[in-house]
MINUKOL-334840 format. One record per residue: x, y, z of N, C-alpha, C, O in turn; residue in one letter. Coordinates in steps of 0.1 Angstrom, whole numbers, plus 5000, padded with zeros to 4 digits. Layout:
N
XYZXYZXYZXYZA;...
This chain:
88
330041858869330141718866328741658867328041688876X;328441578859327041488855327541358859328541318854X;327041268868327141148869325641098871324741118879X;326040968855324640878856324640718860325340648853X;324140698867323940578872322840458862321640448862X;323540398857322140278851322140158859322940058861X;320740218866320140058875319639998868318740068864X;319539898861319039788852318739708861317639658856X;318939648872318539548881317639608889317939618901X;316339678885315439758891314339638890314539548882X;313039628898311839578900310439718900310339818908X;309939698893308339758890307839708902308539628906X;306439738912305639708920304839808919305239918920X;303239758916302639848915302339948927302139898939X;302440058924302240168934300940138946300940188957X;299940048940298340038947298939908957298239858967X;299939868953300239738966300739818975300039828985X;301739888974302639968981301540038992301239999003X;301040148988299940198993298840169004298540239014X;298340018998296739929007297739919017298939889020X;296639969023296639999044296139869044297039799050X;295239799042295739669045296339539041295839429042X;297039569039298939509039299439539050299239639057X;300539429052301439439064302639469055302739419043X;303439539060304339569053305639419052306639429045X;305339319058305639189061304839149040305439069032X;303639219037303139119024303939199013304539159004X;303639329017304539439007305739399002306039398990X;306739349014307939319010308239208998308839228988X;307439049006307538939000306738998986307338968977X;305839058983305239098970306639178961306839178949X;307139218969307839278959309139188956309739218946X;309739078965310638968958310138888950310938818944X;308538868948308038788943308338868928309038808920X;307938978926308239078912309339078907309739058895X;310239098921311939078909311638918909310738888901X;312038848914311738708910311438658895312138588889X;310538698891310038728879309738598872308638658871X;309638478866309038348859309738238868309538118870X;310838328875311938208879311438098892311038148902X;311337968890311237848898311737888914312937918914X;311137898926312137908936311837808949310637788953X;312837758956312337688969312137798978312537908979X;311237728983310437779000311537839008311337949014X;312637769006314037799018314337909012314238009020X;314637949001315438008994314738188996315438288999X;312938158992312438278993312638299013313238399016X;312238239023312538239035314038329034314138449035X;315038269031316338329033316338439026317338499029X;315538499017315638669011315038719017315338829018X;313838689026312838819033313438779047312938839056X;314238689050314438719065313638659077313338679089X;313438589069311838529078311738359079312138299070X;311238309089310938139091310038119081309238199078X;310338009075309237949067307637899070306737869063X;307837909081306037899086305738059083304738059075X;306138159086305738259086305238259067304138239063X;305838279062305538259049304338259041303938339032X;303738089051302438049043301338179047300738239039X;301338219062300438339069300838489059299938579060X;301738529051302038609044301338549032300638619025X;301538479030300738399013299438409013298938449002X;298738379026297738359030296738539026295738549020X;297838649033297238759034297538839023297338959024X;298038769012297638838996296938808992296138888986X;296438668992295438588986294438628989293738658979X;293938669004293138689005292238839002291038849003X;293038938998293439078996293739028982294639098978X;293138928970293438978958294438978953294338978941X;295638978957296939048950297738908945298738928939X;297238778950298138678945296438548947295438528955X;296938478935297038368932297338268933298238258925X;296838148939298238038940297637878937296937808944X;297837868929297637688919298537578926299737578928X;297737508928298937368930298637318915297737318907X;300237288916301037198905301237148903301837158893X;301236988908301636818910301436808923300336828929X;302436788927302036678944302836818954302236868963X;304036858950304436968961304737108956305337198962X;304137128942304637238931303537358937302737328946X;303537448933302937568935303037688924304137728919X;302237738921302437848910301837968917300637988919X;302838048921302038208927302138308912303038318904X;300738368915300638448905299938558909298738568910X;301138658912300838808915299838918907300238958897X;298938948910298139018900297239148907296639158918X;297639228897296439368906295139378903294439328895X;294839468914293339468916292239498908291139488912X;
């Protein structure tokens, strides 16, 4: 018997995030909700409530892609924000 499974609700991350030793595996994670995520608008609470994490913790995770290259982040009006994930 052959049984096939179609994951269609799969997320890409590139293999070189996954990898950098310096990453916490705390930025890994959030990097990779940020990928399925994908164009979609989201509150602060909302990403907090998928990684399991306080919202202060958050900005110090934001903080340590940014600084490592791997994100982007634009203000947008007065409270808006644009993260934009990008490799090295």
């Amino acid at each position: 018997m052959i049984t096939y499974h179609n994951r269609t609700h799969m997320t890409a991350v590139p293999t070189e995030l996954l990898q950098d030793t310096h990453l916490s595996v705390e930025a890994k994670g959030f990097a990779a909700i940020l990928y399925a995520l994908g164009d979609e608008g989201v509150e602060l609470s909302e990403l907090a409530c998928q990684l399991n994490m306080p919202e202060e913790r958050i900005s110090v995770v934001l903080t340590e892609l940014a600084d490592t290259d791997y994100l982007q982040i634009r203000k947008e009006g007065d409270d808006e924000f644009c993260l934009e994930l990008r490799g090295k």
